[in-house]
N, CA, C and O atoms as a GROMACS GRO file, in nm:
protein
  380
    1UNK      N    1   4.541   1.332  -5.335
    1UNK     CA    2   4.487   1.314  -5.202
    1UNK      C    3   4.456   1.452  -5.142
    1UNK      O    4   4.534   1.544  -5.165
    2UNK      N    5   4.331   1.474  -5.056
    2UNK     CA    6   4.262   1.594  -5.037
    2UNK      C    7   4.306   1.572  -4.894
    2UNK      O    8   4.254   1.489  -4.820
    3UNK      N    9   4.441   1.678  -4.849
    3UNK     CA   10   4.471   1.738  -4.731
    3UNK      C   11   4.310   1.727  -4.615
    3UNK      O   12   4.194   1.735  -4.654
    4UNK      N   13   4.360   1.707  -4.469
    4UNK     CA   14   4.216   1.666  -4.406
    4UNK      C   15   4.221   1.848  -4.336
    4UNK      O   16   4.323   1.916  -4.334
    5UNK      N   17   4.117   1.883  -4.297
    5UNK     CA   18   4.109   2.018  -4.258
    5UNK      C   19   4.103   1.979  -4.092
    5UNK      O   20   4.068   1.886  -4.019
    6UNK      N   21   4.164   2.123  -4.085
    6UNK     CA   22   4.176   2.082  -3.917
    6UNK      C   23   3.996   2.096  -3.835
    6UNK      O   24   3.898   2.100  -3.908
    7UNK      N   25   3.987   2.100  -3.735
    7UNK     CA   26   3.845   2.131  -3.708
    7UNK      C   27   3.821   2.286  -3.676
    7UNK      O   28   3.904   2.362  -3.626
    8UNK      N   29   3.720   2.310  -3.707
    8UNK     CA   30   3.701   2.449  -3.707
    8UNK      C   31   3.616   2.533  -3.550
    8UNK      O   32   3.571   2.646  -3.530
    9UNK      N   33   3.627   2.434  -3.484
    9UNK     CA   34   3.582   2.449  -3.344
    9UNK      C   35   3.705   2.510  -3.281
    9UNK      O   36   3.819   2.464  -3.285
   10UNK      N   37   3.661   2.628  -3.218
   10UNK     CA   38   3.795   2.747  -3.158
   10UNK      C   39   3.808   2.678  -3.050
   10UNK      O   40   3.726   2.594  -3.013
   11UNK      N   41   3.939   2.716  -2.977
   11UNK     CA   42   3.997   2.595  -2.866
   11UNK      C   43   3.876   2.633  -2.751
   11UNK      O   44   3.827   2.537  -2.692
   12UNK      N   45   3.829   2.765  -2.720
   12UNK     CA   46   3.758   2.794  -2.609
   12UNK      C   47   3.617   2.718  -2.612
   12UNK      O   48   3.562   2.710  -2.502
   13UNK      N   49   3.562   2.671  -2.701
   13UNK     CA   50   3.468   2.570  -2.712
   13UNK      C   51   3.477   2.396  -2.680
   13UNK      O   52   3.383   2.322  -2.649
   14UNK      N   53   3.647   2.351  -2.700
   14UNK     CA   54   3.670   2.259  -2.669
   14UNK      C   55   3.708   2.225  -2.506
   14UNK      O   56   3.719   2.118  -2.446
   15UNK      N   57   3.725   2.381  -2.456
   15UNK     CA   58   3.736   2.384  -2.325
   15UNK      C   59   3.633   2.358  -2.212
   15UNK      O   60   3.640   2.335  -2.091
   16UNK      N   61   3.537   2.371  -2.302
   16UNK     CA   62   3.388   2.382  -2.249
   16UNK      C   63   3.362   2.256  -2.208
   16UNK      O   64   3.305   2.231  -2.101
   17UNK      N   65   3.402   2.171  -2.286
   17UNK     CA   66   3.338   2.022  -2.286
   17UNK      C   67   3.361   1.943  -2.172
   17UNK      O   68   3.444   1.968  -2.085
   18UNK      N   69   3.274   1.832  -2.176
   18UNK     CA   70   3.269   1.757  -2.021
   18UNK      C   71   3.377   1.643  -2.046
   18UNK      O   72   3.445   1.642  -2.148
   19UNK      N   73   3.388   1.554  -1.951
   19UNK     CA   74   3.413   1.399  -1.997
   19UNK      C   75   3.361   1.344  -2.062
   19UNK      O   76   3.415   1.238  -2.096
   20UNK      N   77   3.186   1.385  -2.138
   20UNK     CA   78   3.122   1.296  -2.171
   20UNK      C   79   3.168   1.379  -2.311
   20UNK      O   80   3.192   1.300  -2.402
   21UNK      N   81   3.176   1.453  -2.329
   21UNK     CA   82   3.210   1.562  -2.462
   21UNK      C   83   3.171   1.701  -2.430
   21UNK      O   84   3.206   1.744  -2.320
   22UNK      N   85   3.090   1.794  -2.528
   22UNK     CA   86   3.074   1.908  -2.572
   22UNK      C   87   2.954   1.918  -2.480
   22UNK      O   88   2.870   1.828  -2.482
   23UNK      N   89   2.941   2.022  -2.399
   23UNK     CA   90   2.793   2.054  -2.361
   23UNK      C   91   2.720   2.110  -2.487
   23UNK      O   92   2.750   2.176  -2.586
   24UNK      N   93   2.588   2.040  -2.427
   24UNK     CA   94   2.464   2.083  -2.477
   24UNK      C   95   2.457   2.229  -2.621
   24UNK      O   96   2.423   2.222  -2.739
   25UNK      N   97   2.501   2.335  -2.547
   25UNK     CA   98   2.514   2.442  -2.597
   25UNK      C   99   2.575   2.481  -2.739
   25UNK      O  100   2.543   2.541  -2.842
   26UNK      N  101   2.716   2.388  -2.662
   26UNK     CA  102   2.872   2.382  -2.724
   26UNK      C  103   2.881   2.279  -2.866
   26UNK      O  104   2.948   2.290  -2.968
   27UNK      N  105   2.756   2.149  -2.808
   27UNK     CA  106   2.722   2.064  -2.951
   27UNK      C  107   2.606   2.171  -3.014
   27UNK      O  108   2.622   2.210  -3.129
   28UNK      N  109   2.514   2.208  -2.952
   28UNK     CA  110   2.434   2.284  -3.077
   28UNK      C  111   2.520   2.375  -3.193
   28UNK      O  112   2.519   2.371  -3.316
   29UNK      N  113   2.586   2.452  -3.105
   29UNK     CA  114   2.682   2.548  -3.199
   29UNK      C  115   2.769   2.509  -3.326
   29UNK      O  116   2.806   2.569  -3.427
   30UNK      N  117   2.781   2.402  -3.282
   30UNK     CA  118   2.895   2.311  -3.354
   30UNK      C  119   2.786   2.270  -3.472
   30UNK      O  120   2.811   2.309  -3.586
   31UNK      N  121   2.653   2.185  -3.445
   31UNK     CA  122   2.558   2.179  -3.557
   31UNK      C  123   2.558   2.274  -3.620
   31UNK      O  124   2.554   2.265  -3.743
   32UNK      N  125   2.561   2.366  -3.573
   32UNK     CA  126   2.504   2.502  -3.667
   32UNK      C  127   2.610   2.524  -3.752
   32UNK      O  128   2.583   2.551  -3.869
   33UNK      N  129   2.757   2.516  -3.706
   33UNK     CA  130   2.816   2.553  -3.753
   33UNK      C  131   2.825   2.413  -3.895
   33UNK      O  132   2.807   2.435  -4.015
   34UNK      N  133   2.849   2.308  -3.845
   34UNK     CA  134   2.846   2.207  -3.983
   34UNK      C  135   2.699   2.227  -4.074
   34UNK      O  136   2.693   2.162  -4.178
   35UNK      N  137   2.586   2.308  -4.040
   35UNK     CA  138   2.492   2.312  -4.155
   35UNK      C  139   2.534   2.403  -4.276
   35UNK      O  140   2.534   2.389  -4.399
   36UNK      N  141   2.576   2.527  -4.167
   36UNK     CA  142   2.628   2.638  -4.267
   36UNK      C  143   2.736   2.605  -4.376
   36UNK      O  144   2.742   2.641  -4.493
   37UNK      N  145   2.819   2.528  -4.304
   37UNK     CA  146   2.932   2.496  -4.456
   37UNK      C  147   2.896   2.360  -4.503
   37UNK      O  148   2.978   2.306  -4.578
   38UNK      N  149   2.749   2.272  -4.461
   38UNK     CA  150   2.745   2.240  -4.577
   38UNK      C  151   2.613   2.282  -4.670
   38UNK      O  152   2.587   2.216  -4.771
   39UNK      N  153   2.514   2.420  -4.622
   39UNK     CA  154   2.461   2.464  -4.699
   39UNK      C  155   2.551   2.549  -4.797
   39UNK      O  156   2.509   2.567  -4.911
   40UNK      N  157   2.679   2.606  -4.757
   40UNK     CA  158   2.737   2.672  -4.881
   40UNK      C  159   2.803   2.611  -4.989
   40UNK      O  160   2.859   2.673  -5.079
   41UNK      N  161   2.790   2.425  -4.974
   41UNK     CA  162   2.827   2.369  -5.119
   41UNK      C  163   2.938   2.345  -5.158
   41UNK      O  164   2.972   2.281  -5.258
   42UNK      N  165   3.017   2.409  -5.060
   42UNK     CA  166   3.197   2.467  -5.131
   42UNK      C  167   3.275   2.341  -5.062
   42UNK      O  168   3.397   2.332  -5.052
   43UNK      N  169   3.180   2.245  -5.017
   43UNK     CA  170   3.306   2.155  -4.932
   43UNK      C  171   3.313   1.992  -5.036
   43UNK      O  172   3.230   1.902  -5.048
   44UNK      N  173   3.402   2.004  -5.075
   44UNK     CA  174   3.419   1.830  -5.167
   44UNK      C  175   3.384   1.706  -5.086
   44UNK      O  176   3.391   1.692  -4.964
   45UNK      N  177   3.338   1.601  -5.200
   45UNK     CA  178   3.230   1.516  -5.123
   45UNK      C  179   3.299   1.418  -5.001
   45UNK      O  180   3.228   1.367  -4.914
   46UNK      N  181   3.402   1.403  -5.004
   46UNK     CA  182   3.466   1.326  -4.846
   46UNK      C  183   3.405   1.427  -4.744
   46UNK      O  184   3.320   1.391  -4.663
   47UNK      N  185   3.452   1.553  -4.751
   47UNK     CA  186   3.472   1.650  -4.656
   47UNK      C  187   3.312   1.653  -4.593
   47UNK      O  188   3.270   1.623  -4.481
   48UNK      N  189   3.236   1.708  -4.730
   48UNK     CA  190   3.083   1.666  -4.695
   48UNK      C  191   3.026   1.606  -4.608
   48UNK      O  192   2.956   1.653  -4.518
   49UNK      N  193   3.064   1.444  -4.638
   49UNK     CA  194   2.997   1.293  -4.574
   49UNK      C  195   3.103   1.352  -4.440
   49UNK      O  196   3.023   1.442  -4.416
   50UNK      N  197   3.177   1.368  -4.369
   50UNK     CA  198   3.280   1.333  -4.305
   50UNK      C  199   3.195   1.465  -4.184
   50UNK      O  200   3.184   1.425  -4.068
   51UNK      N  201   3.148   1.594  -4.209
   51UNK     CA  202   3.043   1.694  -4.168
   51UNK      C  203   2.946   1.651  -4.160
   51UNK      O  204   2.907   1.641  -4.044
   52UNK      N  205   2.859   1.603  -4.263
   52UNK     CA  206   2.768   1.528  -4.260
   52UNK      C  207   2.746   1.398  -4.114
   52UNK      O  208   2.666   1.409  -4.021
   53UNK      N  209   2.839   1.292  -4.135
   53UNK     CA  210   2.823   1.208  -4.005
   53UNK      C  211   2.825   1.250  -3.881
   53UNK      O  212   2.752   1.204  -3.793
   54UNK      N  213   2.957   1.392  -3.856
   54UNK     CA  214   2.984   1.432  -3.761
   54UNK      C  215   2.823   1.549  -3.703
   54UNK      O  216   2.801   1.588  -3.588
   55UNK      N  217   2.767   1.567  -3.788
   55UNK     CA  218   2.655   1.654  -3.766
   55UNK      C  219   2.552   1.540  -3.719
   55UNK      O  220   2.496   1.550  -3.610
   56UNK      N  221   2.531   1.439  -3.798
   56UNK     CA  222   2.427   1.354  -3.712
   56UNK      C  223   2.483   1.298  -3.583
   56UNK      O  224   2.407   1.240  -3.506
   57UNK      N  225   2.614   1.312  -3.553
   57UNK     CA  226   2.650   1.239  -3.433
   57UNK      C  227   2.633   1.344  -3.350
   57UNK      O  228   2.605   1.318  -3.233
   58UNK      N  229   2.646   1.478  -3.389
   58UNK     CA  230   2.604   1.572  -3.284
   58UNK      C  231   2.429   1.615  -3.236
   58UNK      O  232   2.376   1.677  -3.144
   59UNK      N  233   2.394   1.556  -3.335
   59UNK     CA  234   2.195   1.574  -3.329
   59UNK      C  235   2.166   1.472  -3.247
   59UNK      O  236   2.056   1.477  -3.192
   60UNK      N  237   2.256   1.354  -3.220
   60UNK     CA  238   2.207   1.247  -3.180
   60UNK      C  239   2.243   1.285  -3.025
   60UNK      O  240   2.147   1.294  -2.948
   61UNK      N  241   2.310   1.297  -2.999
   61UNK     CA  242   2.407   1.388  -2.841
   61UNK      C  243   2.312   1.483  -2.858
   61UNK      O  244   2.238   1.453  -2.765
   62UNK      N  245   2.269   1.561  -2.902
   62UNK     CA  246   2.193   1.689  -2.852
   62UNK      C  247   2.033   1.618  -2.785
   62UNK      O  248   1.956   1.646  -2.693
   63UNK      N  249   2.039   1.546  -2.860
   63UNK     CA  250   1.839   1.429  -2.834
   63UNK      C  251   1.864   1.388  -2.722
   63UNK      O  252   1.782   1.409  -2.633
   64UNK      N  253   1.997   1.310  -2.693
   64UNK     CA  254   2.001   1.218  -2.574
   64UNK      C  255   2.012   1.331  -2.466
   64UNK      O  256   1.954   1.303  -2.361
   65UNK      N  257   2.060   1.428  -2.470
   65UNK     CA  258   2.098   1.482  -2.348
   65UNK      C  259   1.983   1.559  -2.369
   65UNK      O  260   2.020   1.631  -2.276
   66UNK      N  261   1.869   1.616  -2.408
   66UNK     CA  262   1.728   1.685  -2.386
   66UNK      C  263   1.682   1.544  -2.368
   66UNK      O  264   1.617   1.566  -2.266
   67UNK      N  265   1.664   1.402  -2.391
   67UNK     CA  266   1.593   1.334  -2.336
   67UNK      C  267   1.654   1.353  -2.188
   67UNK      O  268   1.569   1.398  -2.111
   68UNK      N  269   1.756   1.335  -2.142
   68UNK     CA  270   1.761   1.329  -2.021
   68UNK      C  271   1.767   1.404  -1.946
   68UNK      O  272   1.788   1.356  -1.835
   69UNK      N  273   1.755   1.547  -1.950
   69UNK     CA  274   1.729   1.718  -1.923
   69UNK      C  275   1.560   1.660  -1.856
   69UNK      O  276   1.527   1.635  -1.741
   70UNK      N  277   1.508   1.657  -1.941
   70UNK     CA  278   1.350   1.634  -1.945
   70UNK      C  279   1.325   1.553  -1.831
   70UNK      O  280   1.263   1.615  -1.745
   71UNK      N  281   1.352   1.441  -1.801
   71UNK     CA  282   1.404   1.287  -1.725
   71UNK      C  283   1.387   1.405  -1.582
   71UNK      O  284   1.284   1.422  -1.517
   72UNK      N  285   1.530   1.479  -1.560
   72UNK     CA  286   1.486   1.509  -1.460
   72UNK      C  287   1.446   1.640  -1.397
   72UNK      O  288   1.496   1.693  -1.298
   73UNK      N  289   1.356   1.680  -1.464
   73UNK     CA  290   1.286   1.807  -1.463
   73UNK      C  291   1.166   1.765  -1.341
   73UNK      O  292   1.126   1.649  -1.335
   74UNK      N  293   1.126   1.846  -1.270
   74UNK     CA  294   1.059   1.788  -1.160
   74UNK      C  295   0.926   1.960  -1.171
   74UNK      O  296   0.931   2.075  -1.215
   75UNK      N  297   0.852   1.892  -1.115
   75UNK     CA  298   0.725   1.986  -1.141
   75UNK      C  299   0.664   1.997  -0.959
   75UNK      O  300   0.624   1.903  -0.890
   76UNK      N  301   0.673   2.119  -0.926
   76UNK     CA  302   0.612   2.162  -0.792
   76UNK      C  303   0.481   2.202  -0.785
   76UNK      O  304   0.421   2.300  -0.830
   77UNK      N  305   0.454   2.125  -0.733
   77UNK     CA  306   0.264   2.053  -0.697
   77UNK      C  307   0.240   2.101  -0.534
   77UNK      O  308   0.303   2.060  -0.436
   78UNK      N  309   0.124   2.206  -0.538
   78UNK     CA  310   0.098   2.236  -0.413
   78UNK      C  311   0.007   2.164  -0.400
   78UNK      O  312  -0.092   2.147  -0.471
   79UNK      N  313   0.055   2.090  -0.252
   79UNK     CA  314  -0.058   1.994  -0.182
   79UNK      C  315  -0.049   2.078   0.012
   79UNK      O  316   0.040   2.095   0.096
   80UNK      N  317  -0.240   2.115   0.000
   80UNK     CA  318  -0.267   2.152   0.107
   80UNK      C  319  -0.149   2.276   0.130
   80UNK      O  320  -0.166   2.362   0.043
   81UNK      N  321  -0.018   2.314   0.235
   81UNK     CA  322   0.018   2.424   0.287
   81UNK      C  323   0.158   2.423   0.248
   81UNK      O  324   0.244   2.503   0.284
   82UNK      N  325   0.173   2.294   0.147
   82UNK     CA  326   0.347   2.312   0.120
   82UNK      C  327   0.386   2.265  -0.056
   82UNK      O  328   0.311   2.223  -0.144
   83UNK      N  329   0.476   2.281  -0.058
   83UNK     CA  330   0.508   2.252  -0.219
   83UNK      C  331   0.564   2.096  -0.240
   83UNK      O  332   0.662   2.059  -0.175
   84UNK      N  333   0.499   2.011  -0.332
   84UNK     CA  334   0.570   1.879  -0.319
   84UNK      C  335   0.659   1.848  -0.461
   84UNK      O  336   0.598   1.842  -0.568
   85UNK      N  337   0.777   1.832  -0.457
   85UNK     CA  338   0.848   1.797  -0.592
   85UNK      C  339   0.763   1.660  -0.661
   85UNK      O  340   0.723   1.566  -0.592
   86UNK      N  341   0.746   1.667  -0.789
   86UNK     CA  342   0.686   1.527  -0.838
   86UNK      C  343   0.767   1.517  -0.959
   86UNK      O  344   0.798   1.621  -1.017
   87UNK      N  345   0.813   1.375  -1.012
   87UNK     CA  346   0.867   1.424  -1.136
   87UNK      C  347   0.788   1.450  -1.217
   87UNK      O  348   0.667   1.465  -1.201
   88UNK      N  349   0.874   1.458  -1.352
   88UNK     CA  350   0.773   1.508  -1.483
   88UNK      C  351   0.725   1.401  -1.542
   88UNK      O  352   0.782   1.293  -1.556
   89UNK      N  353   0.583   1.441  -1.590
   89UNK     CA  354   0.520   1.362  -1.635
   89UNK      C  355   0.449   1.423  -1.768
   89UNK      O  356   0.366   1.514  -1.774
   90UNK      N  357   0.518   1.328  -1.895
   90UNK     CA  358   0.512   1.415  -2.040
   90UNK      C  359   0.296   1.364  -2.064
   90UNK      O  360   0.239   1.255  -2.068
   91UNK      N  361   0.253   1.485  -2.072
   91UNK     CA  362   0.173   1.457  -2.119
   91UNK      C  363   0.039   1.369  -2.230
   91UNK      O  364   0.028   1.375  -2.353
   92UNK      N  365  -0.032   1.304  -2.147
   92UNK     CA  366  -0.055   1.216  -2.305
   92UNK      C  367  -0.136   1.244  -2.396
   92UNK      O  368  -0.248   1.293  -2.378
   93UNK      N  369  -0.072   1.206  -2.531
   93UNK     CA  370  -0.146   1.290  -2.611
   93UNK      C  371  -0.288   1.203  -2.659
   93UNK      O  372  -0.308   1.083  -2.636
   94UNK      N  373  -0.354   1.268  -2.710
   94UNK     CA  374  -0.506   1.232  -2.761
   94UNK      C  375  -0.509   1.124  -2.894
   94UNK      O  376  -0.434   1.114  -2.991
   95UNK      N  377  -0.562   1.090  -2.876
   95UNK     CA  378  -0.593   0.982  -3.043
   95UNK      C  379  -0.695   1.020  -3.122
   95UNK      O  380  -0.719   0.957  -3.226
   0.00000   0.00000   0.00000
């Protein structure tokens, strides 16, 4: 039986995190950090899949929270002598 490794996220990163989890930042880092050990190969295949899931669960948290970054991004539109907030509106693309 293959001992489980502790997580390799330093406590000051776990400090970071919200109620909802890891900010934005704090999950990218963390991706980065699960690509690197599993581009170096050296991790046995539980450990792998187990990085592996935990890396798509962090890509998936990183999407949702830039979808909703985006959501409320607001764009200042001068009309006539003053500035009007409008939200964002993603451009449409061409066919």
């Amino acid at each position: 039986m293959v001992a489980r490794r502790r997580s390799d996220t330093p406590p000051t990163e776990t400090a970071a995190a919200t109620a909802d989890g890891p900010s934005f930042e704090t999950a990218l880092e963390q991706l980065e950090a699960i690509v690197d050990r599993l581009e170096q190969g050296e991790l046995e295949l539980e450990d792998a899949l187990r990085a592996f899931e935990a890396g798509v669960a962090l890509t998936r948290r990183c999407a949702r929270q830039l979808t909703d970054a985006e959501r409320r991004i607001e764009v200042l539109v001068r009309e006539g002598e003053s500035w009007v907030a409008r939200p964002f509106q993603e451009p449409e693309e061409a066919e």
